[in-house]
ZASESE-319292 format. One record per residue (C-alpha): residue number from 1; residue in three letters; x, z, y. Coordinates in pm, whole numbers, plus 50000, padded with zeros to 5 digits. Example, Ala and Ser with C-alpha at 12.3 -4.5 7.8 and 13.67 -1.06 7.14 Angstrom:
<nodes>
{resi=1, resn=Ala, u=51230, w=50780, v=49550}
{resi=2, resn=Ser, u=51367, w=50714, v=49894}
</nodes>
This chain:
<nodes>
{resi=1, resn=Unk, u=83424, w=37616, v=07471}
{resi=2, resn=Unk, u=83506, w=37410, v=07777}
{resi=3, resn=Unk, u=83822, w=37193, v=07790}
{resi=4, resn=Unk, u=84096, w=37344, v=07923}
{resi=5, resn=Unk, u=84229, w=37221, v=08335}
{resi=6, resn=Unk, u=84565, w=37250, v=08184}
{resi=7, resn=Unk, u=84794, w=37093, v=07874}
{resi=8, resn=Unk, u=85072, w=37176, v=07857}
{resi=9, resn=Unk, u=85393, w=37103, v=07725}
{resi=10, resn=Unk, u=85702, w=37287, v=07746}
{resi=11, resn=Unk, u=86067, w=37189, v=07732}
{resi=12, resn=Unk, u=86300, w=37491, v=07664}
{resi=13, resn=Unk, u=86032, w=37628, v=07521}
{resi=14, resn=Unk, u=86277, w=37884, v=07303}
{resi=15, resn=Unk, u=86460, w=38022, v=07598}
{resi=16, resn=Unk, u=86486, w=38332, v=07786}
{resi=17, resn=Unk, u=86227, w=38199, v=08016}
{resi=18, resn=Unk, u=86057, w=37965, v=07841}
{resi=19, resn=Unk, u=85954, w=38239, v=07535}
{resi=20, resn=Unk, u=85748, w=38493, v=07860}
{resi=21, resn=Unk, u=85617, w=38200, v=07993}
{resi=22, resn=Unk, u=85466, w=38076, v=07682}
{resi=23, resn=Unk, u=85340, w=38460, v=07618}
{resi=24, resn=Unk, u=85167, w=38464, v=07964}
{resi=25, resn=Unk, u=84992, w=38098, v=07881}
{resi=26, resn=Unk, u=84867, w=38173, v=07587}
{resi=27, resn=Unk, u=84654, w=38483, v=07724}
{resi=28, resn=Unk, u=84524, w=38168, v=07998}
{resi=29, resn=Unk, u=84163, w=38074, v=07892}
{resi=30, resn=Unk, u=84203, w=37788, v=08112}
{resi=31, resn=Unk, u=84564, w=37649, v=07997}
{resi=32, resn=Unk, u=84633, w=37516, v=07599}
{resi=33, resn=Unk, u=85034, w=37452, v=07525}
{resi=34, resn=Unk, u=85012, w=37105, v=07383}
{resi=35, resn=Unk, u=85378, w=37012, v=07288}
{resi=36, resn=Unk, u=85687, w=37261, v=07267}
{resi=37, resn=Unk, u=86051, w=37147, v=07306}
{resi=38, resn=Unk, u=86360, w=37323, v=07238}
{resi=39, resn=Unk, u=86711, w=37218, v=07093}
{resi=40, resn=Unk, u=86726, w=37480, v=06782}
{resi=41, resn=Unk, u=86474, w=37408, v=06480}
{resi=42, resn=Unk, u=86482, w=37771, v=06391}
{resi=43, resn=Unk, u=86353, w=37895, v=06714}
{resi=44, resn=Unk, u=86079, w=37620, v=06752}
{resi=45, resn=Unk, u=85901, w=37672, v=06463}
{resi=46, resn=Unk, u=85856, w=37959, v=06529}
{resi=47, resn=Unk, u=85712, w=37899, v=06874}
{resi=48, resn=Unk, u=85502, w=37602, v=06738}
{resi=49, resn=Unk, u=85338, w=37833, v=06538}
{resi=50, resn=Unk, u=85268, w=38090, v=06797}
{resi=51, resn=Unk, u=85136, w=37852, v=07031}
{resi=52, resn=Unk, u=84966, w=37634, v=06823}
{resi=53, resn=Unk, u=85137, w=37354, v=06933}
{resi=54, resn=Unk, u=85026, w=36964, v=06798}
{resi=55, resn=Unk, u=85380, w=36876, v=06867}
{resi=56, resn=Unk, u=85694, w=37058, v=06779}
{resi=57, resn=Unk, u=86006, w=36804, v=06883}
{resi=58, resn=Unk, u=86406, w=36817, v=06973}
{resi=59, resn=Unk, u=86309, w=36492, v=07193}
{resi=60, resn=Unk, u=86199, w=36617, v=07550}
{resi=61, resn=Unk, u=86047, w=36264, v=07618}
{resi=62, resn=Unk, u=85790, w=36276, v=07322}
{resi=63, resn=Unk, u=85646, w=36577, v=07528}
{resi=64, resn=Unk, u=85638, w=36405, v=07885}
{resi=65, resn=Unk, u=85468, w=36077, v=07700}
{resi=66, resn=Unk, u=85244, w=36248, v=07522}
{resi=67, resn=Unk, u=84910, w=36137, v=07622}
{resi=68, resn=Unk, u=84710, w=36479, v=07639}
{resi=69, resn=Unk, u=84963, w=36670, v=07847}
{resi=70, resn=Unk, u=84911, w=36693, v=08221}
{resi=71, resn=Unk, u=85152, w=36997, v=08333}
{resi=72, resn=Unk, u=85507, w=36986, v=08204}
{resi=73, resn=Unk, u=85733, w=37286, v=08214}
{resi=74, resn=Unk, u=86120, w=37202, v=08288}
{resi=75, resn=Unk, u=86323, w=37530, v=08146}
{resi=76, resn=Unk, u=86582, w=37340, v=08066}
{resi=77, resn=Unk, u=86989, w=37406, v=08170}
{resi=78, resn=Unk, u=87021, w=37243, v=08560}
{resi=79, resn=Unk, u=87208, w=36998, v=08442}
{resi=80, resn=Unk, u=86893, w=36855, v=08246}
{resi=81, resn=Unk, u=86651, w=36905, v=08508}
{resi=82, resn=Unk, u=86697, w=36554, v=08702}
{resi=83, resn=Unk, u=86615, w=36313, v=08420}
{resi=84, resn=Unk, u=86309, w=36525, v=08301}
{resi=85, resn=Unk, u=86156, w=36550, v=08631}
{resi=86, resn=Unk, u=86191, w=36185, v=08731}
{resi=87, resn=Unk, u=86023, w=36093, v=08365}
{resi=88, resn=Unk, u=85716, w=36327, v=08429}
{resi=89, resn=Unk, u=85698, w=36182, v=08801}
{resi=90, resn=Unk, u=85676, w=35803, v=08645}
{resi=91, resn=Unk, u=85409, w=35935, v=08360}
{resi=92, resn=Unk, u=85229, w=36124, v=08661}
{resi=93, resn=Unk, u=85254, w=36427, v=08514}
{resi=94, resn=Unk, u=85204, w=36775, v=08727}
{resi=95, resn=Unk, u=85505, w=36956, v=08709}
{resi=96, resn=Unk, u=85661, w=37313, v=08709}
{resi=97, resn=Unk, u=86063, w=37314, v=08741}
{resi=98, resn=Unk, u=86257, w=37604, v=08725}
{resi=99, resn=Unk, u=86512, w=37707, v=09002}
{resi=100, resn=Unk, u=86761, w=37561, v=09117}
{resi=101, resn=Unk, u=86577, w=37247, v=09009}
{resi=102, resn=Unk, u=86888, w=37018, v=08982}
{resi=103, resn=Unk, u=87276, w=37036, v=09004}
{resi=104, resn=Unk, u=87284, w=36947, v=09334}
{resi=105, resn=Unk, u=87081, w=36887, v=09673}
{resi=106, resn=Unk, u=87121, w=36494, v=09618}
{resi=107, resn=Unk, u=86925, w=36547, v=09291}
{resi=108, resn=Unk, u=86696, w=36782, v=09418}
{resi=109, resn=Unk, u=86608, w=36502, v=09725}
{resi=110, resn=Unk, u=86514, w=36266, v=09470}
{resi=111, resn=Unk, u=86278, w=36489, v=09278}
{resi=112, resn=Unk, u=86150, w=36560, v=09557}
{resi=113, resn=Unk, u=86065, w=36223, v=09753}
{resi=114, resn=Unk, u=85913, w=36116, v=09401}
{resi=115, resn=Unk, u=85637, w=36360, v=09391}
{resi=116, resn=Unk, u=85672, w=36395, v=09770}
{resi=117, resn=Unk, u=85561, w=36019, v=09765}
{resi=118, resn=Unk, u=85265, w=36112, v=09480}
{resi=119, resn=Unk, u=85092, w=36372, v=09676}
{resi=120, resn=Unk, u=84873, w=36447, v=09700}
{resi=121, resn=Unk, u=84769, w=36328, v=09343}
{resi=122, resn=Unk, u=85053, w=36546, v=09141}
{resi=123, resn=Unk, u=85125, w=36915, v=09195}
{resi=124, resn=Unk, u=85450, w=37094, v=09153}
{resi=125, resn=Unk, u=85557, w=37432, v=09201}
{resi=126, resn=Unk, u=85930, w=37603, v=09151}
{resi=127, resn=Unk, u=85899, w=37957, v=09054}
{resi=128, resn=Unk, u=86028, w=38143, v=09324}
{resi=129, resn=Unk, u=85897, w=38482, v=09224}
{resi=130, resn=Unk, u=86099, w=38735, v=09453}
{resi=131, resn=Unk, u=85780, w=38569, v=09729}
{resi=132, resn=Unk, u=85519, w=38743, v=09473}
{resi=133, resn=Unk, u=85675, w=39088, v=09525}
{resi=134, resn=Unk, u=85412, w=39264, v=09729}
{resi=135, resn=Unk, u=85735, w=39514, v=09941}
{resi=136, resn=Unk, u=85865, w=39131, v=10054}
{resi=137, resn=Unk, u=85507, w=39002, v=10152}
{resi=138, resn=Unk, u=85485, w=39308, v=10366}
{resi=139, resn=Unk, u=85803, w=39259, v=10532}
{resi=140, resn=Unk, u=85684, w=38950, v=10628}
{resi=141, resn=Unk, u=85406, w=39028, v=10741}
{resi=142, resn=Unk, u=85560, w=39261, v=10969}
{resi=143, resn=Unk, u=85835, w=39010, v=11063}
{resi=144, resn=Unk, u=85495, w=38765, v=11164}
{resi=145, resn=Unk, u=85317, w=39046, v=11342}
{resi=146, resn=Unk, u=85629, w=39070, v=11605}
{resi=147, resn=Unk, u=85725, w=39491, v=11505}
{resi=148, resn=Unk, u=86071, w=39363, v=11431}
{resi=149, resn=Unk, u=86142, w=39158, v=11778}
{resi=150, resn=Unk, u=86365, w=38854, v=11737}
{resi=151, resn=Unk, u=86549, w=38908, v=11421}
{resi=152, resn=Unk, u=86912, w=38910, v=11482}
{resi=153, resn=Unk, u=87056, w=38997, v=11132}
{resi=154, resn=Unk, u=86954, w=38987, v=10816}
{resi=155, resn=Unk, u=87116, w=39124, v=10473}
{resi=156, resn=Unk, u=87008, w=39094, v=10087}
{resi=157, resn=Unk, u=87151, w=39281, v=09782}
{resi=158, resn=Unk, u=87088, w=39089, v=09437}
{resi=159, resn=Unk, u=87309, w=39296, v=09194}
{resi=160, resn=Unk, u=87191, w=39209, v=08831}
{resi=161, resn=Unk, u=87484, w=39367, v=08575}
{resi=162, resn=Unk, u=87499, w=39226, v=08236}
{resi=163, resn=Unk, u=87647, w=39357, v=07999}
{resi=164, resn=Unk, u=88078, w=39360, v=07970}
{resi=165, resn=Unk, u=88041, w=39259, v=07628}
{resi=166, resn=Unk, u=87810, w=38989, v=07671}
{resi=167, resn=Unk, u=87924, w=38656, v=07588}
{resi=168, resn=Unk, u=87840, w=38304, v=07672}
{resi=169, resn=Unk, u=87561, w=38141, v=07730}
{resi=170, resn=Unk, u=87525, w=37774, v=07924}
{resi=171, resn=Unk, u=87489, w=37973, v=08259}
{resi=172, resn=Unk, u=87893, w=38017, v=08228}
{resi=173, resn=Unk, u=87945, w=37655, v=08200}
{resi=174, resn=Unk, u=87974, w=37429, v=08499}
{resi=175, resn=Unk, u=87894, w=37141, v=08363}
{resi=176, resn=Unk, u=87577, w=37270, v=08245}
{resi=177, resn=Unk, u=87510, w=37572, v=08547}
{resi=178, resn=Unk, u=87460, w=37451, v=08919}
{resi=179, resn=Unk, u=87674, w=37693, v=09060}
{resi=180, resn=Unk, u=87669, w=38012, v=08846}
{resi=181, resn=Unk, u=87531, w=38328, v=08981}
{resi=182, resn=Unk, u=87487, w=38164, v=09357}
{resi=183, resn=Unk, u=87240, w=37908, v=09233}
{resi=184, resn=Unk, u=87105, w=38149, v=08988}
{resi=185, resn=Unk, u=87018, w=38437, v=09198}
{resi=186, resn=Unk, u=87122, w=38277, v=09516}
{resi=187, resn=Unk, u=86810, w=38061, v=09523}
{resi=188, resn=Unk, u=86611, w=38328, v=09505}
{resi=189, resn=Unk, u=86727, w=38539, v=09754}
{resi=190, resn=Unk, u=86793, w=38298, v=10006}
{resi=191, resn=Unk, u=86430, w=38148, v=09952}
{resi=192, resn=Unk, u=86237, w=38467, v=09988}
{resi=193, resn=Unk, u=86470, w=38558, v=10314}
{resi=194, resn=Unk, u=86416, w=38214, v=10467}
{resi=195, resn=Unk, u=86029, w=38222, v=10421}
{resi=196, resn=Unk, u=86020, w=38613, v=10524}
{resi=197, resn=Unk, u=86189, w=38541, v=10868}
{resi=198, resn=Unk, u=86043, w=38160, v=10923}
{resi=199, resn=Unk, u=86458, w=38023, v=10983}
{resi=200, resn=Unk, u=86691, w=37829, v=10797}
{resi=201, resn=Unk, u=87043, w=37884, v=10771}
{resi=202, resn=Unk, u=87278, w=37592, v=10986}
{resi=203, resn=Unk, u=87615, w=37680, v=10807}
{resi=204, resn=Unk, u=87747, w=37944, v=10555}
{resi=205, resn=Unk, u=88090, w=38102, v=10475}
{resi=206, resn=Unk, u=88111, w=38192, v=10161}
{resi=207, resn=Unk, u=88408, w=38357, v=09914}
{resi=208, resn=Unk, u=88324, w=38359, v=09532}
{resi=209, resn=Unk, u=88479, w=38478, v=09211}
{resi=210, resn=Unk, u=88459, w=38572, v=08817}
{resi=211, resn=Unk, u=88456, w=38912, v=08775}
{resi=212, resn=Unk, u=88371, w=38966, v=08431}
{resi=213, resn=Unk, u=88623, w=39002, v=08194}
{resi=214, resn=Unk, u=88698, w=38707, v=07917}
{resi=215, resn=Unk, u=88347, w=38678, v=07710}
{resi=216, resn=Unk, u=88293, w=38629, v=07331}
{resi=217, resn=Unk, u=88192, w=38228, v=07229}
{resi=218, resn=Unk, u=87920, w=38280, v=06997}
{resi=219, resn=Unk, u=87819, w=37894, v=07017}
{resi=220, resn=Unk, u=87484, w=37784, v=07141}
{resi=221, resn=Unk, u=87253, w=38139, v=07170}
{resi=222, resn=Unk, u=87000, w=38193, v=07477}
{resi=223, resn=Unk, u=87029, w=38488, v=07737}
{resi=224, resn=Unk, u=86814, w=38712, v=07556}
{resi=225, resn=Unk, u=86997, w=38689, v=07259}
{resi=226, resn=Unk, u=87351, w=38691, v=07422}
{resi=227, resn=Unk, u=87222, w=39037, v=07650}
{resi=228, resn=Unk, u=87126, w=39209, v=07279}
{resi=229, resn=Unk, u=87469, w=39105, v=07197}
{resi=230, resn=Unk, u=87618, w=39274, v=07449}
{resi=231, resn=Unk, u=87401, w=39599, v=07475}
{resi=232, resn=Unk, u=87441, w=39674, v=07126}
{resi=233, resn=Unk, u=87836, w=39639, v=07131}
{resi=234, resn=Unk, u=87897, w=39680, v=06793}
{resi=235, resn=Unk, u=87947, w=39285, v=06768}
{resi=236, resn=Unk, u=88300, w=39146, v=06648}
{resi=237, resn=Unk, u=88396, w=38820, v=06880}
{resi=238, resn=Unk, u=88557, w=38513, v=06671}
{resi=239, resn=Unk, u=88712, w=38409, v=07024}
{resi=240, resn=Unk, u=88683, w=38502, v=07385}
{resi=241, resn=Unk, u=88747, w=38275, v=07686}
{resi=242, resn=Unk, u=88688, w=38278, v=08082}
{resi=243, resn=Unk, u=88374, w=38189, v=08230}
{resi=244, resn=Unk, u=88376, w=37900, v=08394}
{resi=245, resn=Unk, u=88095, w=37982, v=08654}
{resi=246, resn=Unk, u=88129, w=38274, v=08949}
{resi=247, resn=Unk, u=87922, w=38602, v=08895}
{resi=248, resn=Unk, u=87989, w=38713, v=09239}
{resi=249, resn=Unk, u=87997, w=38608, v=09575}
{resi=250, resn=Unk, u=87973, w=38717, v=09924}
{resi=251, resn=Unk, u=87817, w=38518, v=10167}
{resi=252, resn=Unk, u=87787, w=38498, v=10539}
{resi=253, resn=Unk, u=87528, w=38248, v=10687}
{resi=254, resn=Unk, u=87411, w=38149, v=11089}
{resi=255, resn=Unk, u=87049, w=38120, v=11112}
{resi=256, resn=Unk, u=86833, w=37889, v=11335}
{resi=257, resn=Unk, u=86705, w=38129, v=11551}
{resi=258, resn=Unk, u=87021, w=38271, v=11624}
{resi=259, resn=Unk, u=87061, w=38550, v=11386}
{resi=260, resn=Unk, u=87321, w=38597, v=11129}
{resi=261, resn=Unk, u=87277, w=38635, v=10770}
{resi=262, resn=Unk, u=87428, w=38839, v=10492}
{resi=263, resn=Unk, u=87428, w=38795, v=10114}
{resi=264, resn=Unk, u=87595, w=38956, v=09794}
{resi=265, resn=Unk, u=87540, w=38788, v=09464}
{resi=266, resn=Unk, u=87631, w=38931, v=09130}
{resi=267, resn=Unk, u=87630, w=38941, v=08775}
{resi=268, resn=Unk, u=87947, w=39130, v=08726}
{resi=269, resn=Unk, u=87874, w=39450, v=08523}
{resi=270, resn=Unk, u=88050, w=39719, v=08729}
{resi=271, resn=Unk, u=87831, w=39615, v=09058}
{resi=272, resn=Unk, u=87516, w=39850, v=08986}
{resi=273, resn=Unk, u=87222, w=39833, v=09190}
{resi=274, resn=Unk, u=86977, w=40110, v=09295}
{resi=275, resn=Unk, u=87251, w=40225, v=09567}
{resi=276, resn=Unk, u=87104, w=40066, v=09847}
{resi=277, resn=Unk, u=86782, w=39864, v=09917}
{resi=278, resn=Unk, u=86771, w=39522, v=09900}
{resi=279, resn=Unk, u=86667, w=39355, v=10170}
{resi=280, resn=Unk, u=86755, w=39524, v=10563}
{resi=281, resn=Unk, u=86592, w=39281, v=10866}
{resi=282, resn=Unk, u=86735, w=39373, v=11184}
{resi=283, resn=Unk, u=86577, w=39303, v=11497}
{resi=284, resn=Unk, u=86548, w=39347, v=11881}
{resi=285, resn=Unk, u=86303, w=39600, v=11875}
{resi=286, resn=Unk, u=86350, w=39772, v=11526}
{resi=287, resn=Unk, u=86509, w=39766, v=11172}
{resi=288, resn=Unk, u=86361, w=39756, v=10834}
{resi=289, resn=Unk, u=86481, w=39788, v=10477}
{resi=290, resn=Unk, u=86310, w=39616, v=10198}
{resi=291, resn=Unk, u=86348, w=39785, v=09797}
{resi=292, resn=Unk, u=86145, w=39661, v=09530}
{resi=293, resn=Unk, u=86278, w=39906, v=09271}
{resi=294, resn=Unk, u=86223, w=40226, v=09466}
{resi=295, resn=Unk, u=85883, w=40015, v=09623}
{resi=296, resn=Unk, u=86038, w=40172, v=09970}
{resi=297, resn=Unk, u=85935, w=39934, v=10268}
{resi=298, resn=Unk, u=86117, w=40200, v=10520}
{resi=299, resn=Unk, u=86136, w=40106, v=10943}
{resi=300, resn=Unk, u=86420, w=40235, v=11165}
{resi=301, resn=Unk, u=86346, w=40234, v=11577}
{resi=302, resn=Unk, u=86613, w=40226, v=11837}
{resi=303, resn=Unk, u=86597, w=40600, v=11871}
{resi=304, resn=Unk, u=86642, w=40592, v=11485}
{resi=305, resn=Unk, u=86304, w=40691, v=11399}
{resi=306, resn=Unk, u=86287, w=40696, v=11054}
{resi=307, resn=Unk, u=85930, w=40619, v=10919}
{resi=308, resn=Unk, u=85819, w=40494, v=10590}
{resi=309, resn=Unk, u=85585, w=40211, v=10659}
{resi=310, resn=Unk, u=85437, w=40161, v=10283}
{resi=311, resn=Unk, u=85563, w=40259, v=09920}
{resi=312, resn=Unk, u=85496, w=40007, v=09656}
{resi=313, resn=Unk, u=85575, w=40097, v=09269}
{resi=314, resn=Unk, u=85702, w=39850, v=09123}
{resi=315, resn=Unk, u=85455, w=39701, v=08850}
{resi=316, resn=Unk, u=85654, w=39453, v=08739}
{resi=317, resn=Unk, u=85431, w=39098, v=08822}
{resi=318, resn=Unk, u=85215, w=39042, v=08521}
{resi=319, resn=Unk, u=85087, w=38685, v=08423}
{resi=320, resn=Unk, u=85244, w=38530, v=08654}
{resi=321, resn=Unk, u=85035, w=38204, v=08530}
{resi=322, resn=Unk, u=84705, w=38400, v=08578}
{resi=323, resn=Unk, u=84806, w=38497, v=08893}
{resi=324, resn=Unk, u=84966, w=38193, v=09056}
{resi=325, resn=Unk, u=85082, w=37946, v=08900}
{resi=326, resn=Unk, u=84744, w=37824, v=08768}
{resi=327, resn=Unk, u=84545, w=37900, v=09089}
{resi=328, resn=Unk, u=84786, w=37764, v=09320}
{resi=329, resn=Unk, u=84793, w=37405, v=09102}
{resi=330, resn=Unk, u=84383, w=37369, v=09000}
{resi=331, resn=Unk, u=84248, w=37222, v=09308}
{resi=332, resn=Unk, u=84511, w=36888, v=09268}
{resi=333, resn=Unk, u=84466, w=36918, v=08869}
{resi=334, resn=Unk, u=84105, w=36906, v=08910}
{resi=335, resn=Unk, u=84095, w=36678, v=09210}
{resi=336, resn=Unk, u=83869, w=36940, v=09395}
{resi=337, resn=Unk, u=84128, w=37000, v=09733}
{resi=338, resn=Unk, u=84458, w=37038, v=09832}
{resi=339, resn=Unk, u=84692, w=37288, v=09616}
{resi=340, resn=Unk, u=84715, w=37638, v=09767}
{resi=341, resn=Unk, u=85035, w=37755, v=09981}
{resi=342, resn=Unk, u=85261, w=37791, v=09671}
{resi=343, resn=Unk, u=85707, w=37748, v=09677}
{resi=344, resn=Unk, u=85764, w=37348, v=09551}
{resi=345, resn=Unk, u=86004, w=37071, v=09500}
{resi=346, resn=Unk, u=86080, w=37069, v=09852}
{resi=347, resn=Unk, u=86127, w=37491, v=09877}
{resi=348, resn=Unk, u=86371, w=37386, v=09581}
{resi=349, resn=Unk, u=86558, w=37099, v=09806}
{resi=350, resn=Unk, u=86611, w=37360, v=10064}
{resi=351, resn=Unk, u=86756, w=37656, v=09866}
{resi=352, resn=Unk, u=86977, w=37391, v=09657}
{resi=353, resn=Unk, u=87077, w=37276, v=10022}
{resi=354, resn=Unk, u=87222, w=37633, v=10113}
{resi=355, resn=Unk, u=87318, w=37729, v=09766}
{resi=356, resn=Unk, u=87527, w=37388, v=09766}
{resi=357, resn=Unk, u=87669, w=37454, v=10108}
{resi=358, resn=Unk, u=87817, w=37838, v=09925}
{resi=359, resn=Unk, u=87972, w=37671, v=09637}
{resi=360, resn=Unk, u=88132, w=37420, v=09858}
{resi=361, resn=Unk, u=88233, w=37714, v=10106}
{resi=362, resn=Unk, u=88399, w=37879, v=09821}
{resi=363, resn=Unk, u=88631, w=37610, v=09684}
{resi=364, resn=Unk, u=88731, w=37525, v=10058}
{resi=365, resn=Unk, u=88745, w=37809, v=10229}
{resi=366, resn=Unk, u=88594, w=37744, v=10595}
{resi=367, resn=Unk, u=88194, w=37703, v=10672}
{resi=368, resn=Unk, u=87989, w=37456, v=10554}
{resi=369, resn=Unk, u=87703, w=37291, v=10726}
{resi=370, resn=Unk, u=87390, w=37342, v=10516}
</nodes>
């Protein structure tokens, strides 16, 4: 059996990410998970044992030292990103970091120059996965073929509801979350807008808040655990306290080219989606209106021509490692070429840019220069 191109080793390897992640490797015939990390011992047996891991550790640094592992995973909280991704840099290890890769753009910068400065030896790659959704590579595609004139507005829906009853998890605490819901789902949608219409935003105006009503502290459980919590409902809560991260904002941004942007960000339960599509581009000579859930990629004319261009169903994205992760890193991994057109460390820097810009927009109350 030939070696695998990739070992790997995984820190968060327990988590709400981490656990699919590990699922999707596994099924890999060119990837072998090497090391697993994660901060409870019950959970990380557990994964040691599906993996086959040879090392099972609480001590993310064994993992980036070990000597077999070339790809590290960073699915840590923000707040531990920095220090794990400056490690693997100085080991020369290739690196995938989750979004938003630090606490802030100043952190982000630095992770970035360090394997800016490495290239093109070590590959990195931040999973921005609303890019892989085929509705939003159409749009651009139309955006790129000139159908939608200049764009002149934009506007993205990312309602995700948890559950009322569901209670804490690190994502609620600022010292561990970036800037709750608008780094969480923020980066995403700002990323996949920004590389649909080729423009960045200049400055944003942005007005945040906690919606969600006091949660249950049930100490230190992971999302998936803390969203079974809450679905079932049956659970009795020892305490409950305020978040102390926003689930919703609204956000209005000025563009490059001109155009003005629109945003809404939640996690608050009551603000369902399915009501309206996603994504709507407007532009000089038409309109169109983006929906991954209905798969609806629908254009509007002046006259107000209705016409659907394509329906997608949505198929959910599959092994996402299979697909592109491992493809888009294997030429620098094997030294054959350059990686493959893939979001990175510096697609990070810019989102946390904007993302940071919101957050500050919100406490202040006036734009922000991005």
């Amino acid at each position: 059996m030939a070696d695998p191109l990739f070992k790997i080793g995984v820190l968060g390897a327990t988590g709400f990410i981490g656990t699919p992640y590990r699922a999707e490797i596994r099924n890999c015939r060119e990837a072998t998970i090497v090391a697993v990390c994660a901060r409870r011992e019950d959970l990380l047996a557990k994964a040691a044992e599906e993996d086959g891991a040879q090392l099972t550790t609480r001590n993310w640094r064994e993992v980036i030292a070990h000597p077999e592992v070339n790809l590290v995973l960073v699915l840590t909280p923000d707040a531990l990103h920095r220090e794990a991704v400056l490690a693997c840099a100085k080991e020369g290890k290739h690196l995938l970091c989750e979004k938003p890769v630090g606490m802030n753009a100043g952190e982000a910068a630095e992770m970035w120059r360090l394997y800016r400065e490495a290239s093109p030896t070590l590959a990195h790659f931040v999973p921005f996965w609303t890019r892989m959704v085929r509705v939003f590579e159409i749009a651009r595609e139309i955006v790129a073929a000139g159908e939608l004139g200049e764009i002149v507005s934009t506007i993205f829906r990312w309602q995700n509801p948890r559950p009322e009853a569901m209670p804490h998890t690190w994502r609620d605490d600022p010292s561990l979350s970036a800037a709750g819901t608008i780094a969480d789902v923020g980066s995403h949608a700002y990323d996949v807008v920004r590389w649909i219409i080729g423009a960045e935003a200049e400055s944003v105006l942005a007005h945040g808040e906690t919606l969600t009503p006091p949660k249950a502290d049930l100490g230190a459980i992971n999302l998936g655990e803390a969203l079974d919590w809450g679905n079932d409902g049956t659970g009795e809560a020892p305490s409950r306290r305020e978040a102390g991260t926003v689930d919703y904002a609204h956000l209005a941004c000025r563009y490059s080219n001109g155009a003005m942007g629109t945003y809404l960000l939640s996690h608050a339960p009551s603000l369902r989606k399915h009501l309206a599509p996603e994504l709507e581009l407007h532009g000089t000579k038409a309109s169109l209106s983006v929906d991954r859930w209905s798969g609806d990629v629908i254009m509007v004319t002046p006259d107000q021509e209705k016409r659907l261009v394509e329906n997608v169903p949505d198929c959910a994205f599959g092994n996402r490692f299979a697909k592109w992760v491992f493809p888009a890193l294997a030429p620098i991994v094997s030294g054959s070429g350059p990686a493959q057109g893939h979001p990175d460390l510096e697609d990070g820097w810019i989102a946390q840019k904007f993302t940071d810009a919101a957050a500050e927009s919100v406490r202040e109350g006036r734009w922000v220069t991005v």
